[in-house]
C-alpha positions in Angstrom: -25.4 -31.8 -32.6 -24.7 -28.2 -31.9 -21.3 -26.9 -33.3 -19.3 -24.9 -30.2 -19.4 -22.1 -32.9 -22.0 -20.3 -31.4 -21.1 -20.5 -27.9 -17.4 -19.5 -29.4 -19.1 -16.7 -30.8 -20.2 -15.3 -27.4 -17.5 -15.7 -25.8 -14.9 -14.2 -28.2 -17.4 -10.9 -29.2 -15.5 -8.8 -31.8 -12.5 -10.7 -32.4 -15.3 -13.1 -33.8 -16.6 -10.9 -36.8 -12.6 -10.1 -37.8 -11.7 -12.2 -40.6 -8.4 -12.0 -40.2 -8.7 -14.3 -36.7 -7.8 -17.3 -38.1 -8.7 -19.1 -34.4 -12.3 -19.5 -35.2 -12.3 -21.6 -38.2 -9.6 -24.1 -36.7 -10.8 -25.0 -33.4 -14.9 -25.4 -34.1 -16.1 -28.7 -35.9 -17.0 -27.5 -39.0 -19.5 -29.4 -41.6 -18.2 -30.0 -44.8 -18.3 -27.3 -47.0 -18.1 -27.6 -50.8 -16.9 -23.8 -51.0 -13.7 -22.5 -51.6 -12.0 -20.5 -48.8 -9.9 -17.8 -49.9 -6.9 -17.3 -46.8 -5.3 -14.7 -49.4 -5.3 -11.4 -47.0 -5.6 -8.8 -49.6 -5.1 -5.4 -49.5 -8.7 -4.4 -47.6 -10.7 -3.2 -50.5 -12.9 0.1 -50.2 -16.0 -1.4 -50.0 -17.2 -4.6 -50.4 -19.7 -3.1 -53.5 -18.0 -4.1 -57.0 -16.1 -1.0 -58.4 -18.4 -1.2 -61.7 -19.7 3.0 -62.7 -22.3 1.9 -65.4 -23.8 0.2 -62.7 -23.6 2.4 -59.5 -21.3 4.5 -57.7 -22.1 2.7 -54.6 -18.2 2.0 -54.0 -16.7 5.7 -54.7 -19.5 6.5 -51.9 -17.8 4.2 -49.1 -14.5 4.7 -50.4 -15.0 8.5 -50.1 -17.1 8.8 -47.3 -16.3 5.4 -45.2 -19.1 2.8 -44.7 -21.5 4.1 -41.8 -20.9 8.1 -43.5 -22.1 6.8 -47.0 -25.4 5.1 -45.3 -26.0 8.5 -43.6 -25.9 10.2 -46.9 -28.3 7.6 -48.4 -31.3 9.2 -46.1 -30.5 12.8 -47.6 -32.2 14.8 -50.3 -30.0 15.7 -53.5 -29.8 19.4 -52.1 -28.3 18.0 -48.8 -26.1 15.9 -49.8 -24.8 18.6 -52.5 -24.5 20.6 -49.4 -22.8 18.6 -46.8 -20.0 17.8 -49.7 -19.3 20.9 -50.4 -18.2 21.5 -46.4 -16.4 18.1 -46.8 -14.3 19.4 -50.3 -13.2 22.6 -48.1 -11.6 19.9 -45.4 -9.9 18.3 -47.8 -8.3 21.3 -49.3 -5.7 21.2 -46.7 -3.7 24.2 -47.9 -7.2 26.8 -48.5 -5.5 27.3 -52.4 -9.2 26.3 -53.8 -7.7 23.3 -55.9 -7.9 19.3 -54.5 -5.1 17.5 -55.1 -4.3 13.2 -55.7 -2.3 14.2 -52.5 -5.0 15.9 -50.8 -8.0 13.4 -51.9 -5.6 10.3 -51.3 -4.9 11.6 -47.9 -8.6 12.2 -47.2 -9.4 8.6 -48.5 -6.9 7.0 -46.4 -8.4 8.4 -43.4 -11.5 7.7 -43.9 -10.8 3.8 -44.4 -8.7 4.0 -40.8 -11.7 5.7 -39.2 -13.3 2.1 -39.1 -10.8 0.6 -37.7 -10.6 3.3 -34.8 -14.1 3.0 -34.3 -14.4 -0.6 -34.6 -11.6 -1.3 -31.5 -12.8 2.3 -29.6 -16.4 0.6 -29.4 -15.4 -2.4 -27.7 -12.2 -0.5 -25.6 -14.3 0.1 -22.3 -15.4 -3.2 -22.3 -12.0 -4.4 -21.8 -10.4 -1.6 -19.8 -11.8 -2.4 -16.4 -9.9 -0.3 -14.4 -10.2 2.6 -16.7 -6.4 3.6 -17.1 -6.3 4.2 -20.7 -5.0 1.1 -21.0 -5.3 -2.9 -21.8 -3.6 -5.9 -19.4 -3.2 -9.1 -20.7 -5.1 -9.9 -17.2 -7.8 -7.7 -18.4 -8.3 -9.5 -21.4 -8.0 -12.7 -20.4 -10.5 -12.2 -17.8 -13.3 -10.6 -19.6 -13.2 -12.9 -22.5 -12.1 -16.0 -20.6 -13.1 -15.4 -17.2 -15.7 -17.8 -16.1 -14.1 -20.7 -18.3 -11.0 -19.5 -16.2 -12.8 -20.5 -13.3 -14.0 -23.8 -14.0 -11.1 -24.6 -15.8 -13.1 -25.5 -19.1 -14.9 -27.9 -17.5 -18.1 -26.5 -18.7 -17.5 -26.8 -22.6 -17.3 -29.3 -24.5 -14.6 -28.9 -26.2 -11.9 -28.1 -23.5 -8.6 -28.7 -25.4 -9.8 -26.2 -28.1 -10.4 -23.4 -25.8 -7.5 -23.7 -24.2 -5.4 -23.4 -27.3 -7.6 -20.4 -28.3 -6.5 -19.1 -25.3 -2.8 -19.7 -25.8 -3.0 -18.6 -29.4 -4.8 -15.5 -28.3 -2.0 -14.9 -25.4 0.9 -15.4 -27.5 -0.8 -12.8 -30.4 -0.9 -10.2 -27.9 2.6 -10.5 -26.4 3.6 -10.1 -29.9 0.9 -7.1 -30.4 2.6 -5.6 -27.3 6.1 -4.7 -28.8 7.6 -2.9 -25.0 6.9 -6.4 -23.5 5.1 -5.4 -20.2 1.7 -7.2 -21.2 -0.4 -3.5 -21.2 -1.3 -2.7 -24.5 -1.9 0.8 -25.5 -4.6 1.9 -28.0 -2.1 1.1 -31.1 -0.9 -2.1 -29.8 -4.7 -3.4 -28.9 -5.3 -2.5 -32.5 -2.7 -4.4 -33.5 -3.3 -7.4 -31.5 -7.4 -7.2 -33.4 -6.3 -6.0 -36.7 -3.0 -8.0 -37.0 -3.4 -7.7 -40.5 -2.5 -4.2 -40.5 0.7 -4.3 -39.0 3.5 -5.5 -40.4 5.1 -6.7 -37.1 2.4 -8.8 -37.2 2.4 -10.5 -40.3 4.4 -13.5 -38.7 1.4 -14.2 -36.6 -0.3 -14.5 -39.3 1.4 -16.8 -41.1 1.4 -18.9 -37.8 -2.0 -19.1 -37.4 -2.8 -20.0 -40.9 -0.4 -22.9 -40.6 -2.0 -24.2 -37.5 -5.1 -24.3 -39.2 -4.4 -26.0 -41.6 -1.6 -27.8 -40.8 -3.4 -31.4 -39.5 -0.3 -34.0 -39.0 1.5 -31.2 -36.8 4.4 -31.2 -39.0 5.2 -27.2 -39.6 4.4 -27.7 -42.8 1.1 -27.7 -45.8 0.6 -30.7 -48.0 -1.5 -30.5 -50.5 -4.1 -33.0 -48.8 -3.9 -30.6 -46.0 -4.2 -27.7 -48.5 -7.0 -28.9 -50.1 -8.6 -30.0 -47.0 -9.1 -26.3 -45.6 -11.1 -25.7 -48.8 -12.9 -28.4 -49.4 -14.7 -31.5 -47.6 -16.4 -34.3 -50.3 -19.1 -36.3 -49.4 -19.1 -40.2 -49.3 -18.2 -41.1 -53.0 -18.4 -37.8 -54.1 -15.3 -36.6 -57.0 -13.4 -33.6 -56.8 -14.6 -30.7 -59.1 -12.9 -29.2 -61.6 -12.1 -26.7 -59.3 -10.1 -28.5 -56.3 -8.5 -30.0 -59.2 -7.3 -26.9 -60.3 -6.0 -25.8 -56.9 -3.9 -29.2 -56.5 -2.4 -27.7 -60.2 -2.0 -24.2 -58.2 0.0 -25.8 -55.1 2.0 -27.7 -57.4 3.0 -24.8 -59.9 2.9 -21.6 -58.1 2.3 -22.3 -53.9 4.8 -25.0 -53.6 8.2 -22.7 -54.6 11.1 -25.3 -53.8 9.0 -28.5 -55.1 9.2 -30.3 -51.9 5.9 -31.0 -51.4 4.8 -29.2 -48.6 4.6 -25.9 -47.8 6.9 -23.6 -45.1 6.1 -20.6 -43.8 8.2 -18.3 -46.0 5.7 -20.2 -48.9 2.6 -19.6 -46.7 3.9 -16.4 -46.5 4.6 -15.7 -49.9 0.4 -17.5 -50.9 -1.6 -15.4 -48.5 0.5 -11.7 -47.9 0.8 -10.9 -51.1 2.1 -7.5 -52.1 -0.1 -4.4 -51.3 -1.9 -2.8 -53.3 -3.1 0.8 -52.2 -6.7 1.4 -53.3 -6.9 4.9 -51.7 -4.5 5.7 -54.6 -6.1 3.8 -57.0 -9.7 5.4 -55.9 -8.0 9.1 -55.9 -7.0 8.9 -59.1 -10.0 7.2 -60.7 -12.2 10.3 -58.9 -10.1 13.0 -60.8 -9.4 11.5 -63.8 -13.5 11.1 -63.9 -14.1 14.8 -62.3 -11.2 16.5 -63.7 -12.8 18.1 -66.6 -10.1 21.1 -67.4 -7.6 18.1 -66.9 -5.2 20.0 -64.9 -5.0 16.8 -62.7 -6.6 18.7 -59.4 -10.1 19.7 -58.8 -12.2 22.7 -58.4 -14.9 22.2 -55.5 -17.4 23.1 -58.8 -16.4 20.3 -60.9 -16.8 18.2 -58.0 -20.0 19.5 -57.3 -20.9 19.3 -60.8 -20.7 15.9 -60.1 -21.3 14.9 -57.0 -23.2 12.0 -57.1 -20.2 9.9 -57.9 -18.7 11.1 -54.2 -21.8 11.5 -52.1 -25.1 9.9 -53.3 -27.5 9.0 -56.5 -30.7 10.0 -55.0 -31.8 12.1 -58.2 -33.6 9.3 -59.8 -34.4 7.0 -57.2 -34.5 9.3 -53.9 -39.0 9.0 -53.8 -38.4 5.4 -53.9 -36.3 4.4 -51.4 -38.1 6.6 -49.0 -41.4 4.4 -49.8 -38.7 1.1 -49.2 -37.6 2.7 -46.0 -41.2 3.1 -45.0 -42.5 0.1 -46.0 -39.3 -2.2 -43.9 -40.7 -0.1 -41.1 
């Protein structure tokens, strides 16, 4: 039998590919999966490459460029890219003094990493601003992402109480996203209502969310059946791995804090928002502590350049190559 995933997937277009949208993985039947999910909302990382050097600098190039920039620079020549980042160092030295600072490169870094986000709710903007005022009704929304369901009262899918409560979860996220209370969200407050996990007004949603995922008896709260049962499905006669056994260890020494047995929301809380960690710092440092070769802790646009392949690109040993790859996908 076909899941309503992939009609769910239609209708709810990019809120669909954010992970943070807790919605999706409640209200679908699911198969069982013998994976574990991870509902920890970490600090975004920089890229989703592993932060290894011996092995690649393919995470410094997203971190410093941004995702779609570093894939531009993977089609240059050595002498290009060379050349486009030394226009991108003179940017960054805000102040013209010749030197880049942690607090010039962090800054840089940090913007960079937002650009995605801007770009990622800017692409889809027009498709919900219908009358074109700059701004976003809850009316607008509903009826772009809703509206023929809307009409037919859910009659046409086959799961009609789960849509409805997407609809009601998604209505209630973006009175909270829209913090004047008129139900027109500006460009932040759309953002806010897609990329909740950005905001820390929004952190309470969420924790909801989470809860009403998992959350099966209704209660408020997270046993550790319930707990368990978001990560992990056995088949018929099947025992628990090592692993689930382990996480029924975790809820009972470090998830459950007051040792009731089930989980509130200022434990949910505490599980999946842990504290931040700021990998545009982390990133900036690591860059001039590995370019920084007068260690004045700043750097000269030559000692970036001297070693530029770390910020923009590794084409000097394999550039012929992936051409001939590029070709041959063609």
């Amino acid at each position: 039998m076909t899941s309503p995933m992939a009609s769910l997937r239609v209708l709810r277009r990019l809120l669909c590919v954010t992970v943070i949208i807790a919605t999706v993985t409640a209200l679908v039947v699911a198969k069982p999966t013998q994976e574990k999910k991870d509902r920890v909302h970490h600090a975004k990382d920089l890229s989703e490459h592993p932060h290894d050097d011996a092995h690649g600098y393919e995470y410094d190039h997203e971190a410093f460029l941004g995702k779609e920039e570093a894939k531009t620079f993977d089609q240059l020549t050595p002498e290009e890219s060379r050349a486009r980042l030394g226009k991108i160092v003179d940017r960054i030295d805000g102040d013209k003094d010749g030197f880049i600072t942690h607090v010039e490169l962090h800054s840089w870094i940090r913007h960079r990493q937002q650009r995605y986000i801007d770009e990622n709710v800017m692409k889809h903007w027009k498709e919900y601003d219908l009358n074109r005022d700059d701004y976003i009704s809850w009316d607008e929304y509903k009826n772009t992402t809703y509206g023929y369901y809307l009409d037919e009262e859910f009659d046409d899918v086959e799961d009609k109480t789960s849509y409805k409560a997407m609809l009601t979860r998604d209505e209630r996220r973006f009175k909270k996203a829209n913090q004047d209370g008129n139900l027109i969200a500006t460009k932040e407050e759309f953002t806010a209502f897609l990329h909740p996990e950005e905001f820390d007004y929004m952190k309470e949603v969420v924790v909801q969310e989470t809860v009403e995922d998992i959350d099966k008896n209704g209660d408020g709260l997270i046993n550790v059946n319930e707990y368990i049962g978001d990560m992990f499905t056995p088949d018929e006669g099947e025992a628990e791995p090592d692993w689930v056994q382990k996480e029924r260890q975790q809820f009972s020494d470090f998830r459950d804090l007051n040792k009731d047995g089930s989980l509130d929301t200022s434990e949910v809380a505490h599980w999946i928002l842990p504290g931040e960690v700021d990998h545009a710092d982390t990133e900036a440092k690591h860059l001039i502590y590995e370019t920084d070769k007068d260690k004045d802790e700043k750097l000269t646009k030559e000692e970036i350049l001297a070693n530029w392949n770390m910020f923009v690109g590794s084409q000097a040993t394999n550039y012929g190559e992936d051409l001939t790859k590029k070709h041959d996908e063609l």
